[in-house]
N, C-alpha and C positions, 0 to 999 in steps of 0.2 A: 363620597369617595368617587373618585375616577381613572379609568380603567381603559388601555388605550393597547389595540393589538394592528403590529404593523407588517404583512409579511410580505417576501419578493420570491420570486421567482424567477431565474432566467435560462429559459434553453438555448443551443443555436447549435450547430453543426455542419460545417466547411463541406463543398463537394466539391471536384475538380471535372467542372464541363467541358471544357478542352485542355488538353497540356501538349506541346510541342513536343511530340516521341514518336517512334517508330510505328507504322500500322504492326501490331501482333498479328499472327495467323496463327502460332502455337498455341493451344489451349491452356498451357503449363506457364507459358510468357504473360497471355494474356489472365491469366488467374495473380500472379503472383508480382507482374513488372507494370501492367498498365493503366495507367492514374485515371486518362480521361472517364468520368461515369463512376469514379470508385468516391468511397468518402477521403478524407485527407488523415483523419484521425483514426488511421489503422495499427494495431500490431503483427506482425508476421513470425513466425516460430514453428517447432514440433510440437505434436502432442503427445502428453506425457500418456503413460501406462503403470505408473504405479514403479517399485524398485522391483532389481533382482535381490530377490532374497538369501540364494545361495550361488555358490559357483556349479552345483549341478542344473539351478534353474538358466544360469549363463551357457551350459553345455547343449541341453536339451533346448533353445531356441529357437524356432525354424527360421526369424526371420536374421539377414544380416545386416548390424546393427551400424557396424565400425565399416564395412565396406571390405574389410580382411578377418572375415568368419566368426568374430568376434574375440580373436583373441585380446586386445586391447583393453576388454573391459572388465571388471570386479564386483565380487559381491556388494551391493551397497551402490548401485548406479544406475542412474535413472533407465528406463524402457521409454521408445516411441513408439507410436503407433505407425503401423505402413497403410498409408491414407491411399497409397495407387496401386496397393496389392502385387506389385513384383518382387517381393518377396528381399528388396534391400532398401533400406534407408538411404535416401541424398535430399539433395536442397529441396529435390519435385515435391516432399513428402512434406512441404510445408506449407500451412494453413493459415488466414487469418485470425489469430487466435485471442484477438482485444481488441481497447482500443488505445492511443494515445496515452501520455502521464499530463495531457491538459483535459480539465474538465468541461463538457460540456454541458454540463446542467451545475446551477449555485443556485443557492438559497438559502435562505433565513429569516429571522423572526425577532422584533421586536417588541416585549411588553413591556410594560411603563403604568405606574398605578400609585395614585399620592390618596394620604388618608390625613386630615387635619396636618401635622406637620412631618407626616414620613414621604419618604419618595422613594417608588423602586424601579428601577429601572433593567431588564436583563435583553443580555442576547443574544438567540442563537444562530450559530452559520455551517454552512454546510454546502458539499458538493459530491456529483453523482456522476452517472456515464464516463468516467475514467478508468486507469488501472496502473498500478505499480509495478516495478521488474524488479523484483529484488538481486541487487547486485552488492561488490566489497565483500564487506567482513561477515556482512549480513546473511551470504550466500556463503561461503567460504570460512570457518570459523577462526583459520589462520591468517585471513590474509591481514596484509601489511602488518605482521605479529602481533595480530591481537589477539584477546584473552576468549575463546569462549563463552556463549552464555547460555542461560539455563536453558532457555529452549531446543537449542545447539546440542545441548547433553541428555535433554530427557525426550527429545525424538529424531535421534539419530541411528542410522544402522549401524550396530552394535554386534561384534564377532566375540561368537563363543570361545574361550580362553582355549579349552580343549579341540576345538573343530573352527581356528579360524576363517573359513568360506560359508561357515553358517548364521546366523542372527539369531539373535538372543532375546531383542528388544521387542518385545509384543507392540508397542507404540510407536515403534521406526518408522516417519514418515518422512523423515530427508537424509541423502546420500549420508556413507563411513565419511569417517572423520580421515581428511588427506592433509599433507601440509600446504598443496596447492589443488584447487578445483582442475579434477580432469577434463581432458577436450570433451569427454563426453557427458558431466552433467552442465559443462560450461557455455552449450548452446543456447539462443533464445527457446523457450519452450515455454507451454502457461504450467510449467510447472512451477517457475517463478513468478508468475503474473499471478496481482492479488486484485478485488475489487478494491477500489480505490474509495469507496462509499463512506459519507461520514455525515455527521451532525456534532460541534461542539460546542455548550454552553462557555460561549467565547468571554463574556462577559456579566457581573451582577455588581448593582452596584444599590446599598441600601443607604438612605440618608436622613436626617434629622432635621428640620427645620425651627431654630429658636425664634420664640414669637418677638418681635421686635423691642416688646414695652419691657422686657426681659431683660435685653441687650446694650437698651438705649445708655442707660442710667451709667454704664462703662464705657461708653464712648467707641461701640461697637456698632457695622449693623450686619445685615446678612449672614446671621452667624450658622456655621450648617456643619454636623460632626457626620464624618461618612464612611461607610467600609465598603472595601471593595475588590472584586479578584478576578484574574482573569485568566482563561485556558483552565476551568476547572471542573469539567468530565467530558471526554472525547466518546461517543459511541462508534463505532466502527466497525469492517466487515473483514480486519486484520487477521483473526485466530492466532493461532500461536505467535505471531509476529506483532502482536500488541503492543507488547509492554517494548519491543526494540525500535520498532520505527514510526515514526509520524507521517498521515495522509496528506498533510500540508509540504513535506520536506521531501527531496529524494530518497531513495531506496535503503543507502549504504545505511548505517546504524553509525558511521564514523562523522556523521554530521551533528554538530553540535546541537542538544537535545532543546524542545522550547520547553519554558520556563511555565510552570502556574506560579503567579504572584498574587499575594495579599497584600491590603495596604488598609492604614487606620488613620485619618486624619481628619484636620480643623479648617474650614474653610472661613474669611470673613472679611470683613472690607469698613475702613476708617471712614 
């Protein structure tokens, strides 16, 4: 038998040692606008704080959110954090909060393993140090009229029939259901940012190999019967957005889904 393990690895990561821009002297400029010294593969956003739960926990807020006291906002909408403590949310209050949707670390794995006449060959791939924004339908269960999905319906904040400004749903982790995502859950924030982290057995492919004195006598040779599939189990660091979006694809869930294929056939040569 032999037995053959082949794996890669590659890191890298972009830094911008000089870029042609203003000297900052603001701490806020210089945190948030200036490249030189910084890595390339940033995200910038809010930090989330979890939802309001009620329109009394919207009332009772000390900080302001919306910039006009909060009235703007609804139960069921995201909270930021005030990262500079004056007591209102703007652009200053944002952080780097990821990185990039291109990965900087790949990797995978090749094994390969023949026994008298089988051959297997599988393999896996994968990639790290990134992060997805979940944007569309994905984020918005309405947008561009689409249909909801399950996940959309079994953690969302959900208003008691009798006390509309309250929630009902013990498991409400993403904004009420709107016909359009409001200004305020519709900023960047890593309330949308997911780790982009993955390994998928990309490929397996098992095969047969007919001994030739077998083959001959029909006027055959190389004859080899094979199974094979590919995209067929993805690990991930998705969570409830699993089963809607793929680490390989953008965000939106309106992108055409990739395919797990199987395939059964005869290979062989005159």
């Amino acid at each position: 038998m032999n037995f053959t393990i082949s794996p890669n690895l590659t890191y890298s990561r972009s830094e911008w040692i000089h870029f042609e821009e203003p000297e900052y002297t603001d701490p806020d400029d210089i945190r948030l606008s200036q490249r030189s010294g910084n890595y390339t593969n940033r995200q910038f956003g809010y930090v989330s704080d979890g939802l309001f739960m009620s329109q009394e926990e919207i009332e009772n807020h000390p900080i302001d959110q919306d910039e006009v006291g909060n009235t703007t906002l609804i139960p069921g909408d995201i909270k930021y954090k005030d990262l500079n403590g004056d007591g209102v949310i703007t652009s200053l209050d944002r952080a780097v909060i990821g990185r990039g949707g291109f990965p900087d670390m790949t990797y995978g794995l090749n094994l390969n393993a023949s026994y008298k006449g089988f051959v297997l060959d599988v393999l896996f791939q994968g990639a790290s140090k990134f992060n997805l924004m979940v944007s569309g339908s994905a984020r918005n269960m309405f947008a561009n009229g689409s249909i909801p999905l399950q996940y959309q319906a079994d953690y969302r904040w959900t208003p008691d029939p009798n006390n509309p400004t309250v929630n009902i749903n013990p498991n409400a982790k993403l904004p009420g259901a709107t016909i359009d995502a409001t200004a305020n859950n519709n900023v960047a924030s890593d309330f949308w940012l997911l780790d982009g982290t993955y390994m998928r057995l990309k490929n397996i492919n098992l095969a047969y190999n007919l001994k030739s004195e077998w083959t001959s006598k029909i006027g055959l040779n190389n004859v080899q019967f094979y199974l094979s599939g590919t995209n067929l189990v993805t690990f991930s660091k998705l969570g409830i957005y699993k089963n809607a979006l793929d680490p390989e694809t953008p965000s939106d869930r309106g992108n055409y889904p990739l395919h797990r294929n199987y395939t059964l056939g005869l290979r062989f040569s005159l």
